[in-house]
N, C-alpha and C positions, 0 to 999 in steps of 0.2 A: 245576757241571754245566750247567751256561748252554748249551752248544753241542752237546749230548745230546738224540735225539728220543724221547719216551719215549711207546711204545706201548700202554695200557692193557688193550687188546683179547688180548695173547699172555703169555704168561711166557716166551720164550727166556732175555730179558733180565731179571734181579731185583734189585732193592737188599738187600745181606746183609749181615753183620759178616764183614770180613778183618783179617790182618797182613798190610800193604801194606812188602816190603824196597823201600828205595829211599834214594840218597843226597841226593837233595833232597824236602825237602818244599812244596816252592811248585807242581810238578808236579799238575796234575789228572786226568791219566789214565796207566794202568800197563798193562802187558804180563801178561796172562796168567803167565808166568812167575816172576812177583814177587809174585802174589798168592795167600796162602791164606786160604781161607772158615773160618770156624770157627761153630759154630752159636749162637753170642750172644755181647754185649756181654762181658759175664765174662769168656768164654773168648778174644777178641779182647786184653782190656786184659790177662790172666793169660801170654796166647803172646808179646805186645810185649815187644822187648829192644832197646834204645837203642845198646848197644854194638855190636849185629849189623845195626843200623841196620834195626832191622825194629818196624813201630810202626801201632797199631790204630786202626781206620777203620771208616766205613761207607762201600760202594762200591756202584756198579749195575753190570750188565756180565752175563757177557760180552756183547760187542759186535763183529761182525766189522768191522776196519779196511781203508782203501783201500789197505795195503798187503800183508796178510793176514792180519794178524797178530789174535787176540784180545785186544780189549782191558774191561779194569776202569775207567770214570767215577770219580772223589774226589767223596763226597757232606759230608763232613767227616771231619775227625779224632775221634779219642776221648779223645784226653790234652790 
């Protein structure tokens, strides 16, 4: 999350527990689309499924992109 500006003063943007789908995992930031919040760790590591290539993280985000798009920061993994 190195390249992330992280603003204390608002909550737009928050760091949460998601299932981040995605086929690579060296990637550090996700599309809006590929990410679901889940409300804790538990439930993050309980929703991950390896064959669906869907696998639980802590993310910050959203974040609007120079391209438009919303995006989810990788804060790490959980497995």
């Amino acid at each position: 999350m190195a390249n992330m500006f992280v603003d204390p003063e608002t909550d737009v943007a928050r760091e949460c527990f998601a299932v981040v789908q995605t086929t690579r995992r060296q990637r550090t930031r996700f599309p809006e689309s590929c990410v679901r919040i889940v409300d804790s760790q538990a439930d993050a590591l309980a929703g991950a499924n390896a064959d669906r290539q869907e696998y639980p993280a802590r993310v910050y985000g959203p974040s609007a992109s120079s391209e438009g798009l919303r995006l989810f920061y990788l804060v790490h993994w959980l497995d």
